[in-house]
SEPATI-810194 format. One line per field, with one value per residue (C-alpha): residue number from 0; x, y, z. Coordinates in pm, 1 decimal. Layout:
<tivexs>
n: (NUM;...) .
x: (X;...) .
y: (Y;...) .
z: (Z;...) .
</tivexs>
This chain:
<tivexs>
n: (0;1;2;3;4;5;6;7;8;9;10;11;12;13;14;15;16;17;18;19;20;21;22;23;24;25;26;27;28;29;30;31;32;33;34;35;36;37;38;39;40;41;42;43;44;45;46;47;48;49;50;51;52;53;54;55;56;57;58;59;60;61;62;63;64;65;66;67;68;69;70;71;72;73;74;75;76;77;78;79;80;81;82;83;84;85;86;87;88;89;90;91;92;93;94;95;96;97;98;99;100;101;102;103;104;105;106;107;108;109;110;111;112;113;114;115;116;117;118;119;120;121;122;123;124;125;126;127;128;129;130;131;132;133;134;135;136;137;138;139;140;141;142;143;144;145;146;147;148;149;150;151;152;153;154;155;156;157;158;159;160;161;162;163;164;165;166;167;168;169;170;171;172;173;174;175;176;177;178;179;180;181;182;183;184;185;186;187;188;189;190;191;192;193;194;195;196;197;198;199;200;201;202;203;204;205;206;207;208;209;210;211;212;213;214;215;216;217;218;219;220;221;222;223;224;225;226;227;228;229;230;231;232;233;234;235;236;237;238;239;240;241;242;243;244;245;246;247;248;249;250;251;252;253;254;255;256;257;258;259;260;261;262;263;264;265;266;267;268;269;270;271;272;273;274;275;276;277;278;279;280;281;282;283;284;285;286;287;288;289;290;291;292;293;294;295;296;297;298;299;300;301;302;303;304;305;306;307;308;309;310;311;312;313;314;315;316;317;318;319;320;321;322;323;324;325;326;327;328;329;330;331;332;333;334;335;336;337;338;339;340;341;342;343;344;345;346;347;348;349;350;351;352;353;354;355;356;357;358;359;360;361;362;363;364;365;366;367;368;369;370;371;372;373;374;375;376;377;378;379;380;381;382;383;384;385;386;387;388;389;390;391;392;393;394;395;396;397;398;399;400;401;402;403;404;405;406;407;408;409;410;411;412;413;414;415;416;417;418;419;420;421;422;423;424;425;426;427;428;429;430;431;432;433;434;435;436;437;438;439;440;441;442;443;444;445;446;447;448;449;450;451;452;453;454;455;456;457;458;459;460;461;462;463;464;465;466;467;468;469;470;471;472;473;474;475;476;477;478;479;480;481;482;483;484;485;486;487;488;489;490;491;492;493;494;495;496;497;498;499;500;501;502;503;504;505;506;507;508;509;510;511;512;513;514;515;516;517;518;519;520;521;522;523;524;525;526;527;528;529;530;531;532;533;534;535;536;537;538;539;540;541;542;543;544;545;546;547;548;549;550;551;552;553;554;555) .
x: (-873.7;-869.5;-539.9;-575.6;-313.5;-293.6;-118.0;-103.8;-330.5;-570.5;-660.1;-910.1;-1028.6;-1377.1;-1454.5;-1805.3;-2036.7;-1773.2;-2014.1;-1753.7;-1896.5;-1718.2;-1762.7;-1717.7;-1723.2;-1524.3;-1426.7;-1073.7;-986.7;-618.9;-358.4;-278.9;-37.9;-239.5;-309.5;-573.4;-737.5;-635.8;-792.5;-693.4;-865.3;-835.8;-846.9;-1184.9;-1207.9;-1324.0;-998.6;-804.3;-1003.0;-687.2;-529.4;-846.7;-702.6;-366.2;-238.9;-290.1;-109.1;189.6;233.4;270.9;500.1;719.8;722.8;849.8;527.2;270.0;-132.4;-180.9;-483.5;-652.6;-404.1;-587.6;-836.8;-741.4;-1014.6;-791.6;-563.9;-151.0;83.5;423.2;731.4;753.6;1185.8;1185.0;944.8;1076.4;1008.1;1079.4;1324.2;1320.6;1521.9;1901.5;1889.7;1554.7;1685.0;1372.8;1416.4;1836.1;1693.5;1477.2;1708.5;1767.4;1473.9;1247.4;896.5;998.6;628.1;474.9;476.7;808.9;1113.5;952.9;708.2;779.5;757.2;878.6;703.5;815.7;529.1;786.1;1081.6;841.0;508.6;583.1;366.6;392.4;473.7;460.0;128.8;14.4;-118.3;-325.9;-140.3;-405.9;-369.9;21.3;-90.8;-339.3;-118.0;168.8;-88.0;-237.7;42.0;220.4;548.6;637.7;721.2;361.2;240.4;3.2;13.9;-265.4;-142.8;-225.8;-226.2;-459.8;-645.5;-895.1;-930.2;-542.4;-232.5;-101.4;116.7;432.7;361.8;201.3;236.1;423.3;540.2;412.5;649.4;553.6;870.1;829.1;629.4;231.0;27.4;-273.9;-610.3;-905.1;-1034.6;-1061.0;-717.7;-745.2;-522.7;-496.3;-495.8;-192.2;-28.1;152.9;142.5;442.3;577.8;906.2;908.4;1194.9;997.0;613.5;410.8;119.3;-229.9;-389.5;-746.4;-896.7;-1064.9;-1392.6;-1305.8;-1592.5;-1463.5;-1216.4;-1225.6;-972.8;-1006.3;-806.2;-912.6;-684.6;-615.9;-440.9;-741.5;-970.5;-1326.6;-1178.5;-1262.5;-970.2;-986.5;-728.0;-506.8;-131.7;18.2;148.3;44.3;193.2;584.3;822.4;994.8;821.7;1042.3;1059.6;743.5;775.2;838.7;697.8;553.3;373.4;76.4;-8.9;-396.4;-673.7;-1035.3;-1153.3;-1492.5;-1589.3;-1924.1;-2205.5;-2411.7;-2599.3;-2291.8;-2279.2;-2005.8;-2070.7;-1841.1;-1512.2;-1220.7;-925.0;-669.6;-323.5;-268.4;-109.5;-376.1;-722.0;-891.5;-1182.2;-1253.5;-1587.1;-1519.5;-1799.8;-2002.9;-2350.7;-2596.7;-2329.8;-2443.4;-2144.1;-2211.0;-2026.8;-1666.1;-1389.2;-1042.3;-718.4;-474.9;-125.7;71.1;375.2;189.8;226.4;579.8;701.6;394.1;124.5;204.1;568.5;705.4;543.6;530.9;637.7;321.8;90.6;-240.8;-603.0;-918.8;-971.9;-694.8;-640.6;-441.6;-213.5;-17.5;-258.6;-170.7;103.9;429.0;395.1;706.4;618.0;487.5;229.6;87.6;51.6;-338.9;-377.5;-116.7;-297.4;-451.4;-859.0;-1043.0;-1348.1;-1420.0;-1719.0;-1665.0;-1832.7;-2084.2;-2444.9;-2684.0;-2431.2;-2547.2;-2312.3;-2427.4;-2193.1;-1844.8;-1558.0;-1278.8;-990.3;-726.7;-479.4;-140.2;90.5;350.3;345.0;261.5;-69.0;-17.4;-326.2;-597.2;-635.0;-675.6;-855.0;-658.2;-477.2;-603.9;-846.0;-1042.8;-1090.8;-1422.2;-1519.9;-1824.0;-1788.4;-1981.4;-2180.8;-2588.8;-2829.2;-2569.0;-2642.3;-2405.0;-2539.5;-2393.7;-2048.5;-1786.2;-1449.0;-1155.3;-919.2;-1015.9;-1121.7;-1400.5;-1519.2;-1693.0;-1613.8;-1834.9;-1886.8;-1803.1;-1552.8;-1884.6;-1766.0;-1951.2;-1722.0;-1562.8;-1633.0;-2000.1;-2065.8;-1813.6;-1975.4;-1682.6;-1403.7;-1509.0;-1766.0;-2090.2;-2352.9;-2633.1;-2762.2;-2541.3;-2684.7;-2407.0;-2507.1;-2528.1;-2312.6;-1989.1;-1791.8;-1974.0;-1687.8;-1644.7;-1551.5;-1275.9;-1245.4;-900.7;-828.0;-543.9;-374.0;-253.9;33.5;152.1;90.0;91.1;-94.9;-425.1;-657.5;-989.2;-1232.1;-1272.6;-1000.4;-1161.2;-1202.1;-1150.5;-928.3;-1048.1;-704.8;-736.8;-598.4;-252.9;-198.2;49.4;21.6;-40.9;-159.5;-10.5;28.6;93.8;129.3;31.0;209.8;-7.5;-225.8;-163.1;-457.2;-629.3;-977.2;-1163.9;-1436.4;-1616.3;-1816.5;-2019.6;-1895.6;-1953.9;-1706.2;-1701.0;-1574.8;-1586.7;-1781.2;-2037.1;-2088.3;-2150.4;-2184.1;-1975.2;-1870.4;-1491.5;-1330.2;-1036.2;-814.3;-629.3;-396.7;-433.8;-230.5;-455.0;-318.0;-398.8;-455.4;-279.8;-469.9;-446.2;-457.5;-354.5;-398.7;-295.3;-590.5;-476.8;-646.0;-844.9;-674.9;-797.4;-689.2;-824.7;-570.7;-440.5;-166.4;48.7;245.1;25.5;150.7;-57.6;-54.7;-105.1;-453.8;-572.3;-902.9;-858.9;-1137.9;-1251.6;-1172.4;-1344.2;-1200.6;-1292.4;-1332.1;-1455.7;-1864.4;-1774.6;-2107.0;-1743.3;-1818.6;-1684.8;-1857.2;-1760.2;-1655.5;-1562.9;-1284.0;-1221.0;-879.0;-702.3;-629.1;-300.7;10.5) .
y: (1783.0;1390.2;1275.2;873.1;669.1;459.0;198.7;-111.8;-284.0;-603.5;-841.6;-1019.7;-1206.5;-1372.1;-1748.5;-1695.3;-1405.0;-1195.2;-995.6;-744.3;-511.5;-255.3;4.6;346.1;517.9;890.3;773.8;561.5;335.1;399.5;66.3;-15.5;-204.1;-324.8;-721.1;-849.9;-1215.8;-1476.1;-1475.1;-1627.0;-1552.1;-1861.8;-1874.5;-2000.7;-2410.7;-2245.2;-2153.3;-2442.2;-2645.6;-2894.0;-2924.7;-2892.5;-2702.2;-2455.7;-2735.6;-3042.5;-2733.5;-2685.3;-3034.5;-3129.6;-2843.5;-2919.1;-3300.3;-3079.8;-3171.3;-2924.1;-3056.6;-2821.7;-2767.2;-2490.8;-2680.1;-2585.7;-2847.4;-3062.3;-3001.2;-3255.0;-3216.4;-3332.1;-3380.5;-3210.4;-3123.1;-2833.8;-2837.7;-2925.7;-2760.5;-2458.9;-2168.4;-1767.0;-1620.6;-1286.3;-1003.0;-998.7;-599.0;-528.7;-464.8;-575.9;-953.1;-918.6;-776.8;-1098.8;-1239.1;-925.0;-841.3;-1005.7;-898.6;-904.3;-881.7;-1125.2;-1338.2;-1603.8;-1566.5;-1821.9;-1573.3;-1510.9;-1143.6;-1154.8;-1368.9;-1532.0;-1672.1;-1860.8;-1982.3;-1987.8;-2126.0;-2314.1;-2030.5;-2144.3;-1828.5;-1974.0;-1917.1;-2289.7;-2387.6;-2222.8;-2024.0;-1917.3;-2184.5;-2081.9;-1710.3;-1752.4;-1997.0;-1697.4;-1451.0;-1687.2;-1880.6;-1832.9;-1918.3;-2146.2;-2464.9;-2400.8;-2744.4;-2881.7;-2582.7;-2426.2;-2055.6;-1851.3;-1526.2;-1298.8;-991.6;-801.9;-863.8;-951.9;-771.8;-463.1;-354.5;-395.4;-713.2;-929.0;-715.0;-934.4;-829.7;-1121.5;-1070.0;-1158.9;-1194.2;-1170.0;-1417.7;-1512.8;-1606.2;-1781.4;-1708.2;-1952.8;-1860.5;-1548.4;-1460.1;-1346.7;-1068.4;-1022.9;-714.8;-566.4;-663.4;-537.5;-722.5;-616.9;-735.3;-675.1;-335.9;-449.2;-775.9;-708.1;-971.4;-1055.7;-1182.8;-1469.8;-1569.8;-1950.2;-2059.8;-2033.7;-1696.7;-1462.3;-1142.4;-974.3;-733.7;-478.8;-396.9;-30.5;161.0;104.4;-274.8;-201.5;-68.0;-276.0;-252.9;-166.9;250.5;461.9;542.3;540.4;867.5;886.5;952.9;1288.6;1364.0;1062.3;1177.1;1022.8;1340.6;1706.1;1862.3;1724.8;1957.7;1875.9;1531.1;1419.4;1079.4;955.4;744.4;695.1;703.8;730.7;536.2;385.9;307.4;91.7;-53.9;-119.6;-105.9;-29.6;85.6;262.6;476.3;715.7;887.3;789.4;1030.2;972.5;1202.1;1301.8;1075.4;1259.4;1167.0;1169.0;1116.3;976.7;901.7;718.1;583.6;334.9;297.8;302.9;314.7;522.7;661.4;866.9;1013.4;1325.0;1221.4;1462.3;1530.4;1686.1;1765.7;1670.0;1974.5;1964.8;2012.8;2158.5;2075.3;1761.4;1792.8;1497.4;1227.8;1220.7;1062.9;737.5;825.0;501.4;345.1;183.2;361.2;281.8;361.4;760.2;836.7;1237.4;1328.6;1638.8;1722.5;1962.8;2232.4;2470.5;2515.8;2831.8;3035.9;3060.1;2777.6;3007.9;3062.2;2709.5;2613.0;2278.4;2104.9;1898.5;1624.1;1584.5;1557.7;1416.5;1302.6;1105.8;1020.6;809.2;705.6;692.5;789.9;901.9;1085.6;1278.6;1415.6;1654.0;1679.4;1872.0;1882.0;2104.9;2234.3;2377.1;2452.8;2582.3;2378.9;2379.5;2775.7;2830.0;3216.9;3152.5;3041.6;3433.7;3491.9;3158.9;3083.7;2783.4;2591.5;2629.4;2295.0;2009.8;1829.6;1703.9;1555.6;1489.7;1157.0;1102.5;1131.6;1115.0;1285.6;1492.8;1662.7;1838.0;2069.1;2026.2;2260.4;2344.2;2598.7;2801.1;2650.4;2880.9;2690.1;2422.6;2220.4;2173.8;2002.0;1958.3;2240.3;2407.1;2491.8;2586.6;2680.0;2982.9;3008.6;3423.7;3339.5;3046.1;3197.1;3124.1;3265.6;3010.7;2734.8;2791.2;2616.5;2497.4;2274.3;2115.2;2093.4;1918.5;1867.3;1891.3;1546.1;1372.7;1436.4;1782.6;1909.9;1912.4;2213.8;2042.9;2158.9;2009.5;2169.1;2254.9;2072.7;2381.8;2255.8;2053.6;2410.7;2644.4;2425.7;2686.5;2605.7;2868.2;2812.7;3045.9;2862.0;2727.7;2384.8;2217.3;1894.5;1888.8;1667.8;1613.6;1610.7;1289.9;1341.8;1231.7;999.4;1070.4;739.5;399.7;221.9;-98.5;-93.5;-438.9;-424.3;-667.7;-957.7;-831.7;-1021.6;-1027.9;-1263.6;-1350.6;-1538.0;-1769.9;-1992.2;-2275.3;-2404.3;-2664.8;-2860.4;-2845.3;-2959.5;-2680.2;-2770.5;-3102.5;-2967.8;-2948.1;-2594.6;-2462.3;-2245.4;-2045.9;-2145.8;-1954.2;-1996.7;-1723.6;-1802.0;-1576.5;-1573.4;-1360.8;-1237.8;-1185.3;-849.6;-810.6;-566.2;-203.1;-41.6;354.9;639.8;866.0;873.7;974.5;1111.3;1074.3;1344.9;1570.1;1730.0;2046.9;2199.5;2480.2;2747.5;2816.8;2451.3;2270.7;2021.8;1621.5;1439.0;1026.2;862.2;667.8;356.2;197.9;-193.4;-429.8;-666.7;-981.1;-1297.1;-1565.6;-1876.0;-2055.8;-2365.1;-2240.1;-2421.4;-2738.7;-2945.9;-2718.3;-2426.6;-2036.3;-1746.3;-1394.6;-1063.5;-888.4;-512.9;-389.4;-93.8;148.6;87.9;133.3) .
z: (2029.9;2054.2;2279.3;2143.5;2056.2;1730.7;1690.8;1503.4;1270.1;1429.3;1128.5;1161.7;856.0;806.0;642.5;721.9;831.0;1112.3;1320.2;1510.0;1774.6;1948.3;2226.2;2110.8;2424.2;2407.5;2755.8;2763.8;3013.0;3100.6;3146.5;3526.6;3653.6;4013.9;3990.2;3862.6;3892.1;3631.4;3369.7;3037.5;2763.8;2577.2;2169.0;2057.9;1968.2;1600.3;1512.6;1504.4;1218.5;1174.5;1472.9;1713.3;2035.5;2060.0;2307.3;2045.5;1748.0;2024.9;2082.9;1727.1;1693.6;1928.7;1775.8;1449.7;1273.4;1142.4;1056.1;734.0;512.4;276.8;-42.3;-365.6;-472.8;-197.2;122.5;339.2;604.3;559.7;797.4;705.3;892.4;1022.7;995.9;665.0;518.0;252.9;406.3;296.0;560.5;682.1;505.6;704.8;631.8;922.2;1273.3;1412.4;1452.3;1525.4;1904.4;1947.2;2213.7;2416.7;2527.2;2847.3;2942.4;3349.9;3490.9;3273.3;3580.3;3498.2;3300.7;3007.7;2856.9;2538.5;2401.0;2010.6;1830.7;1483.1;1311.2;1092.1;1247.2;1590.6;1530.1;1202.7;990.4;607.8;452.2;129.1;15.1;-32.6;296.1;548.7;823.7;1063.3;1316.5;1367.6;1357.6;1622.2;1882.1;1810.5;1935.7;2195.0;2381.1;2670.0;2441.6;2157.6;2451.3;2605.5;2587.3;2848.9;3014.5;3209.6;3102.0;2782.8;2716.2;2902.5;2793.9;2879.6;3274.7;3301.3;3233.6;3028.3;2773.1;3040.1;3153.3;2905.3;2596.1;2244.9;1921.4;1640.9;1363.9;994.9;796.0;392.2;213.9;138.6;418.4;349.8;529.1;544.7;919.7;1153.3;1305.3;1631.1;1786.0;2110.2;2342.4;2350.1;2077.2;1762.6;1437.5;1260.9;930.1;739.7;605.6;295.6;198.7;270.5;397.6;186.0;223.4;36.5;86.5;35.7;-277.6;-27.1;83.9;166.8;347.6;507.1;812.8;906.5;1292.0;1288.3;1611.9;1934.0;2022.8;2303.2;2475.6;2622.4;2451.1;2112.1;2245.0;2107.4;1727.9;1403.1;1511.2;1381.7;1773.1;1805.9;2197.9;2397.7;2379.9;2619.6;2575.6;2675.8;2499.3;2172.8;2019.1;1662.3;1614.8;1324.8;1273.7;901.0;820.7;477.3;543.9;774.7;761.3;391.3;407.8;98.9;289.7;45.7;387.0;575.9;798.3;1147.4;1275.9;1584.3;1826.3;1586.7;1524.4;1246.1;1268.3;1152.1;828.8;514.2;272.8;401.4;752.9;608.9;271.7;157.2;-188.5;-350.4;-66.3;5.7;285.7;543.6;878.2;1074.4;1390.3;1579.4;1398.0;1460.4;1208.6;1261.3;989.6;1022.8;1208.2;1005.9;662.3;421.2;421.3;333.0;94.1;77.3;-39.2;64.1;257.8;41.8;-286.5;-366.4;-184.2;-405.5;-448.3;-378.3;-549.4;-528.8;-341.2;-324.7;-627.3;-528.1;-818.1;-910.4;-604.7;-684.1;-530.5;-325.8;-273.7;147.1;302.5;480.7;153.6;65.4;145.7;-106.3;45.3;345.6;383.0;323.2;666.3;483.7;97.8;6.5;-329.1;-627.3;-310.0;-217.1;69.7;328.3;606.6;849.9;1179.3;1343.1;1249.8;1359.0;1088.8;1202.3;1093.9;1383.3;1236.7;923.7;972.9;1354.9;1346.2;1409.7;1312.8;1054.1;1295.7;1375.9;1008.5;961.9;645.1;763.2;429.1;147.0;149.2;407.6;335.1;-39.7;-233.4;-587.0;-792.0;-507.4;-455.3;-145.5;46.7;373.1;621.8;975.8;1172.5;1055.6;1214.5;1096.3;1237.7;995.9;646.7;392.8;183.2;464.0;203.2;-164.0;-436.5;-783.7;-1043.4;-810.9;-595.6;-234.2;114.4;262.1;576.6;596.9;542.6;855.8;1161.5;1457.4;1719.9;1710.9;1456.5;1159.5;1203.1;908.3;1031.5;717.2;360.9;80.7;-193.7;-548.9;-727.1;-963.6;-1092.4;-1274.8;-1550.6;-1788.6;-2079.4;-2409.8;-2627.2;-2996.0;-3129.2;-3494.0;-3655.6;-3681.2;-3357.7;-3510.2;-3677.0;-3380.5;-3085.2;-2823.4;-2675.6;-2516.8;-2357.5;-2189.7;-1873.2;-1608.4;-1599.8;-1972.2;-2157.5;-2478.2;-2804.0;-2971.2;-3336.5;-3561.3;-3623.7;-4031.6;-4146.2;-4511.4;-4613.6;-4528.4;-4227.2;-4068.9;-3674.9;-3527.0;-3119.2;-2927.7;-2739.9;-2452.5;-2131.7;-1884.7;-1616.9;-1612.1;-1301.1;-1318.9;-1110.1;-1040.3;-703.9;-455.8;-156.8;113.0;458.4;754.0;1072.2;1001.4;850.6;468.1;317.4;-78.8;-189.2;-504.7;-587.9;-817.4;-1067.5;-1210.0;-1531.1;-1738.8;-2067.9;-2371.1;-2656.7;-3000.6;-3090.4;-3476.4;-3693.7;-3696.2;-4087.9;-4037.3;-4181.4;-3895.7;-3482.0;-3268.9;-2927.9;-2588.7;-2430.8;-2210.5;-1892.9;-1765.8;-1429.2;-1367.8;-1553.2;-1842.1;-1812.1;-2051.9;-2196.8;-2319.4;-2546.3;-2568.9;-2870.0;-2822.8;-3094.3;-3019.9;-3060.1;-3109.4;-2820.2;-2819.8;-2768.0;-2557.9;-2429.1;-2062.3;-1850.9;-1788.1;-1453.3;-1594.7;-1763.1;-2090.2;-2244.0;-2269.3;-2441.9;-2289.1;-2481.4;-2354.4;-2396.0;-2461.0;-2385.5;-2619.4;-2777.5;-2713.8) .
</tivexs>
C-alpha cells in the first residue's frame, strides 16, 4: 500500500505550448530541517509580461498602482490603482482569512516573512474577471512578503527550506481570475480558495491550454502522487478518521500520453477514470478504495458538486439492509470510458476494507466491481492484480472476468485482458398503448430500453414552447504581440442569443425512451416533442455574416 500524502492542487496554466516533466520515482525524499545554502529560486522574467520583474510589480504595488493587461479587445497595458480599484471581497462567514494575523512562520529566517497570502487585498489580484491576474498570483507565490521591494530574498524551493520554515498559504477569495500566462506555484505551498464563494477561472481571448499539476507539490521533484491522506495522522490513535475527495485522476488526453509508476488513491468517485481520450500509455499504477465505504455511500458527502463528463452514476446500486452486504457502493479504481487505444501495464487495484473491517478479504467479497471498460476500442490491460473484488474487470453487456477464476494466493492475477469493443448492446422494447389502461411493463431481460407509445389528445392541439436561450462561439484570426514578438492567433467570441421557437400543431405526446438496467422499479416517463432546428445568423469573422443551424432540445 502507497503511504503518500496529497495535498493541494498546483495550477499551472499554459499561453503557449507548457512542456511539464516530472520525476516519478516510487522513492520519496522526506522534508529536513538541517540548513541548506541559499538558494532562491527566482520566478522566471516570462511571467511578468506587464510589469517586467516581481521587484518592478512590488514596487508599483507598494506606490498603490497596478500595470494591468489581458482587457478584451484591448492588447495594451493600463495603469490603474490598485486602492481604488472595485474589487470582490472575501465571504465574512470562512474562518480561514480571520487567523491571518495570528500566525508567524518562526524559521523562515526573520520575523517579516509572510506566511498567508491574499492575492486580493495583498498583491492587488483583480478578481474581477476583466484584467489579467497572473502577475499578482505569481509575486504572492514568489515573494518574500507583500513590502519585498529591492530585496535580494525570494522565496526558495527546491534546495532551500521546508514546509516549517518557508511554507505559505496563497488565499483566493471569491471572484473571476483571469489567466493569460503560466502561474507558477511554488514548493510548499497550498493554493486555497473560499469554500462559500468559489474562485473561478477565466482564460484570455488567446487562450490555448490549461494544465492541472495534481501529484504532491510539496515534494521536491513533483514524486508523490494524487492520494486523499489517510496514513500521516498526528494522532495514533485516531484509526478511522475520515477525510473526502470528490475525485481522483481524469485523463481527457487526446495523446499520445505517458503515465508510469503513478498511484491515485482514496477519492469517493473514481481513482482513475479515462473519459474521451486517446493514445494512453499507464505503467505499474496502483488504487485503493476509500476504507470507510460503503457507508456514507458515493457520492456523498458532495452531492451538491457539479458533475463532469462520465462521472460514475450510483443510483443504480441498491440499498442493502447490512453494510457488509453492500458491494456497488465504492468507488471505481479504474474506468476507461468512451476512449481509444489505452494500454495498461500492471496494475494493482485494491480493495482492503468494508467500512474499516476487513472481515471480507478472507472471503474476498469486499466489492463486486473495481475496474470498467465500456464505449471504448483498442484497449489492452496486463497483468492487472486486484484483492477482495468479486468481478475484477467489468465490460460491455454486463460481461465480467471473475475473481474465483484468477486467485493467485493473496491478490488475483490476469496477464493480458482484451475488453470487448463499443458500447451496451441495448434490448429494445416498443410498448402497446394498452399501457395508458394497464400501466405494468414486463420484459424478458434485466437490461432493456422502453419505446413509449404516443399518448392521444383526442384532437388537434396547439402547444406554444417558450424561446430557447443558448450561446454560440465563433471566431476569427488575429495578430497579437506577447512578449514583443507578434504571434496569430484564433480569437474567439461567445454571444447569447434567444431563438423563437414556433408553435408545434399535434394531436398526440410522444414520450422519451426509457432505460432500465435493474430489476422490477417504478418507472417515470417525460413528455418528449421533437422541434425543428433553427437557423441563425453570425459575424463569419471576414466583416460578413454566415449562417449556422442550431438543434434544439426536445421540448419542454
Amino acid at each position: 500500500m502507497a503511504a503518500l500524502l496529497a495535498l493541494f492542487l498546483t495550477l499551472l496554466v499554459a499561453h503557449g505550448n507548457l512542456v511539464l516533466a516530472a520525476n516519478t520515482s516510487p522513492l520519496r525524499g522526506r522534508n529536513t530541517t538541517k540548513p541548506a545554502a541559499y538558494d532562491p529560486r527566482l520566478a522566471p522574467v516570462h511571467l511578468w509580461a506587464y510589469s517586467g520583474s516581481l521587484d518592478t510589480y512590488l514596487s508599483n504595488l507598494k506606490r498603490g498602482v497596478v500595470l494591468r493587461g489581458g482587457f478584451d479587445g484591448f492588447n495594451k497595458t493600463k495603469v490603474t490603482s490598485f486602492k481604488s480599484a472595485a474589487r470582490k471581497r472575501q465571504s465574512s462567514d470562512f474562518w480561514l482569512s480571520s487567523l491571518r494575523p495570528l500566525g508567524k512562520q518562526p524559521h523562515a529566517g526573520d520575523g517579516n516573512y509572510q506566511f498567508f497570502r491574499n492575492v486580493v487585498e495583498d498583491f492587488g489580484a483583480d478578481n474581477s474577471g476583466e484584467t489579467d491576474a497572473t502577475e499578482a498570483l505569481n509575486a504572492a507565490s514568489a515573494s518574500w512578503n507583500k513590502d519585498s521591494v529591492g530585496d535580494a530574498r525570494t522565496r526558495c524551493g527546491e534546495k532551500c527550506g521546508n514546509t516549517f520554515s518557508q511554507g505559505a498559504i496563497v488565499y483566493f477569495p471569491g471572484g473571476t481570475y483571469k489567466i493569460c500566462t503560466p502561474v507558477i506555484q511554488y514548493y510548499y505551498t497550498q493554493f486555497v480558495g473560499d469554500p462559500n464563494d468559489m474562485p473561478i477561472i477565466k482564460g484570455c481571448n488567446d487562450f490555448q491550454g490549461i494544465a492541472l499539476f495534481d501529484v504532491d507539490p510539496y515534494i521536491p521533484g513533483a514524486s508523490g502522487q494524487p492520494a486523499v491522506s489517510i496514513y500521516n495522522q498526528p494522532d495514533s490513535s485516531s484509526t478511522q478518521i475520515s477525510i473526502f475527495a470528490a475525485r481522483g485522476t481524469l485523463i481527457e488526453s487526446k495523446g499520445p500520453s505517458w503515465f508510469h509508476g503513478g498511484g491515485s488513491e482514496h477519492a469517493i468517485l473514481y481513482n482513475y477514470l479515462i473519459s474521451g481520450a486517446k493514445s494512453v500509455f499507464m505503467g505499474h499504477i496502483q488504487t485503493e478504495s476509500p476504507y470507510y465505504q460503503p457507508k456514507p455511500r458515493p457520492p456523498a458527502p458532495f452531492q451538491a458538486a457539479a458533475s463532469f463528463p462520465n462521472d460514475p452514476d450510483f443510483s443504480h446500486c441498491e440499498i442493502a439492509a447490512e453494510v457488509w452486504d453492500d458491494w456497488c457502493n465504492y468507488a471505481w479504481g479504474l474506468q476507461i470510458i468512451d476512449s481509444e487505444d489505452i494500454m495498461i501495464h500492471s496494475a494493482g487495484l485494491y480493495s482492503f476494507f468494508n467500512e474499516y473491517y476487513q472481515d471480507c478479504i478472507l472471503t474476498n467479497n469486499c466489492r463486486d466491481r473495481i475496474l470498467e471498460v465500456k464505449g471504448s476500442k483498442g484497449v489492452v490491460i496486463y497483468n492487472r492484480f486486484t484483492v477482495a473484488t468479486i468481478n475484477i474487470a467489468s465490460g460491455i453487456d454486463n460481461t465480467n472476468v471473475p475473481q474465483s477464476d484468477n486467485q493467485r494466493g493473496s491478490t488475483t492475477e490476469v496477464s493480458v485482458w482484451v475488453p470487448l469493443e463499443g458500447d451496451d448492446h441495448v434490448n429494445m422494447v416498443w410498448v402497446d398503448t394498452e399501457v395508458w389502461d394497464a400501466p405494468t411493463v414486463s420484459c424478458p431481460s434485466q437490461s432493456y430500453m422502453l419505446v413509449i407509445p404516443t399518448s392521444s389528445l383526442g384532437s388537434s392541439t396547439t402547444i406554444q414552447p417558450s424561446s430557447y436561450t443558448t450561446s454560440l462561439e465563433y471566431g476569427e484570426f488575429d495578430t497579437i504581440t506577447i512578449g514583443g514578438v507578434q504571434t496569430t492567433v484564433f480569437v474567439t467570441t461567445t454571444t447569447t442569443l434567444t431563438i423563437s421557437v414556433p408553435s408545434i400543431v399535434t394531436d398526440g405526446i410522444p414520450f422519451s425512451n426509457v432505460n432500465v438496467s435493474t430489476g422490477a422499479i417504478p418507472i417515470t416517463i417525460f413528455p418528449s416533442v421533437n422541434l425543428p432546428p433553427a437557423v441563425v445568423t453570425l459575424p463569419n469573422g471576414e466583416g460578413g455574416q454566415t449562417s449556422r443551424t442550431v438543434a434544439l432540445p426536445p421540448w419542454p
